[in-house]
Steps between C-alpha positions, in 0.01 A plus 500: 500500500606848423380762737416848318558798732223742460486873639147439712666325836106290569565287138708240427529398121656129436551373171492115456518271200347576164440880544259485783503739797378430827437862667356531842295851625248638660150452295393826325141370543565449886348133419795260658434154493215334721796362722616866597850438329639801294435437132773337306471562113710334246530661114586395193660780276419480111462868428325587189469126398153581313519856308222706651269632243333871465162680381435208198258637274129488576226330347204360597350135600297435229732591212807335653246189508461507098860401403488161672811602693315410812376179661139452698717363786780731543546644788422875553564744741210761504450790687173636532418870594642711258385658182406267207357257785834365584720305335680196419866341437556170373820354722611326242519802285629766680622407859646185500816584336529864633380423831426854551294729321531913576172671352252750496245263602754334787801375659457099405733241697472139388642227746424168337629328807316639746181479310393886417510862274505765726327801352622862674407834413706658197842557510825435336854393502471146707694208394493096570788513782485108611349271783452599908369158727403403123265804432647756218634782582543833280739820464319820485678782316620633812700194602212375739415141535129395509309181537335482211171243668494792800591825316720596791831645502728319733885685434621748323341900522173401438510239824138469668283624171252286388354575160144530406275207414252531209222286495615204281389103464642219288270348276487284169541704139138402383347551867591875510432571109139330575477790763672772356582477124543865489790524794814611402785249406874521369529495100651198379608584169531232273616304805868492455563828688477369802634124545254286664635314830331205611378505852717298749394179625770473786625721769851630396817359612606846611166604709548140641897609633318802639222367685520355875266299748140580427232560729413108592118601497445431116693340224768759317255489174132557678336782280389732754322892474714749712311779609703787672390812724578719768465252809539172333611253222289200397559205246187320407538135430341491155215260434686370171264152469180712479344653145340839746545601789508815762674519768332751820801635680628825737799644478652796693126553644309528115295217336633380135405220305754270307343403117664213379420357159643130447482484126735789464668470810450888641469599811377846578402710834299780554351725728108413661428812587295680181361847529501469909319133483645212539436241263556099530654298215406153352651268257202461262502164336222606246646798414657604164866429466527892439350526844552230765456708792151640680456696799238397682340829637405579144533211258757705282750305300838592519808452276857357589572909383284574787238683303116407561370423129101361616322575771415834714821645511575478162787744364681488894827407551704330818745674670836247439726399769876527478594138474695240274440176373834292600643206670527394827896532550513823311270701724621312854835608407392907475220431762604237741291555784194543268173334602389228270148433392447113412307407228134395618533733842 
């Protein structure tokens, strides 16, 4: 081992075999481990491995969809309060070479490994920067290192910032154009502009060097819905063996309910509280596919978009909550005394 002097006397950095670091510190967050020891973290360095790409040129859903570039099945990220009714990237198309994506519409992190696209609020100059406790890390412009699953600086000037969620889901390519063919989308071109990448099917030998004892509550790969605020972090076990479901649930004192939608596998939380009333959600088995949700106070069916399309309150929209569809390991490794919600509770 090599021991790497550094000028802040409470860090040690240590680098072992095969470019890995193993750095211990206090946690930014002020999460430490359940057990009360101070966090450990361990890093592996591949800076600018995946060339970050900027403002690609805009088209929209269902003109992108014409060329045949696109599959039903790919996977999208879409965020969905903005202008145009949101919009949509295809992974394969745009984020899973680059990684990251700086943009008008957002600040996009994709982290195969652990299981997510982050989607922050516009901004520019971030760059893939490697692996911490096998969750990727970026470089702002500044020099500042973020999580990319958490959005929070931990060294470097911009230490203790977290950026700005938008309200985002992943979703299936013909899911989201069923819902929103006019949403805005990336031009492909003739689709040799930008080389597709196929999705990964393993976790990376280099996040794997990174990452260290997981939380012995789940397995490392359990797909779970983080939910952050104020007083609390939450990972809900998600209910992956059912078609619909909703999931009832408080965190930091407010009611939100969890959509999850098997066939596409998104999961999705929002607000209960509508207009000052509170609303309760169901997983309507009749339902369209376009709707599967209903709250029972009115009958109004509800979208994965959160957007009430039949019914009373027709035209409304649900407030989203800042949260991430991940794994298990990725968010107990940023969150580690976070309270878990099993599937079925």
């Amino acid at each position: 081992m090599l021991l790497i002097a550094r000028s802040r006397p409470v860090r040690a950095l240590v680098l072992l075999a095969g470019g890995v670091f193993f750095w211990a510190h206090p946690s930014v967050s002020g999460e430490e481990p359940r057990d009360g020891r101070p966090k450990q973290d361990r890093f592996t360095l591949k800076p600018d491995l995946f060339p970050a790409l900027t403002e690609p040129p805009c088209s929209y859903c269902s003109t992108q969809n014409r060329k045949g570039l696109i599959v039903p099945d790919d996977r999208v990220l879409a965020w969905i309060r903005a202008n145009h009714n949101g919009g949509a990237v295809p992974l394969r198309h745009f984020l899973s070479g680059p990684r990251v994506i700086n943009d008008t519409y957002g600040l996009f992190f994709y982290d195969p490994d652990g299981g997510y696209v982050a989607a922050f609020r516009k901004d520019y100059g971030y760059r893939f920067h490697g692996w911490r406790n096998g969750v990727m890390m970026v470089r702002a412009k500044d020099g500042t290192l973020y999580s990319a699953l958490t959005g929070i600086g931990f060294d470097g000037p911009g230490k203790g910032r977290k950026l700005e969620r938008i309200p985002s889901l992943l979703t299936d390519w013909n899911y989201w154009l069923m819902l929103h063919p006019e949403s805005t989308a990336y031009d492909l071109f003739d689709g040799r502009k930008y080389p597709v990448v196929p999705l990964p099917k393993e976790m990376s030998e280099e996040a794997k060097a990174s990452l260290g004892p997981v939380d012995a509550r789940r397995d490392a790969m359990t797909e779970i819905l983080g939910v952050e605020s104020a007083a609390e972090s939450v990972a809900i076990e998600l209910p992956v063996a059912k078609e619909r479901a909703c999931i009832l649930e408080e965190v930091g004192g407010r009611p939100i309910a969890v959509f999850w939608y098997g066939p596409t596998r998104t999961a999705v939380a929002y607000h209960c509280m509508l207009d000052d009333r509170q609303l309760t959600f169901v997983a309507d088995e009749i339902s369209p596919e376009s709707a599967p949700f209903q709250d029972e106070e009115t009958g109004t069916r509800w979208t994965l978009a959160g957007r009430a399309v039949d019914g009373p309150l027709r035209g409304k929209e649900l407030t989203w909550v800042d949260s991430i569809q991940c794994r298990w390991y990725a968010w107990s490794a940023e969150y580690p005394r976070t309270r878990l919600v099993t599937a079925g509770e």
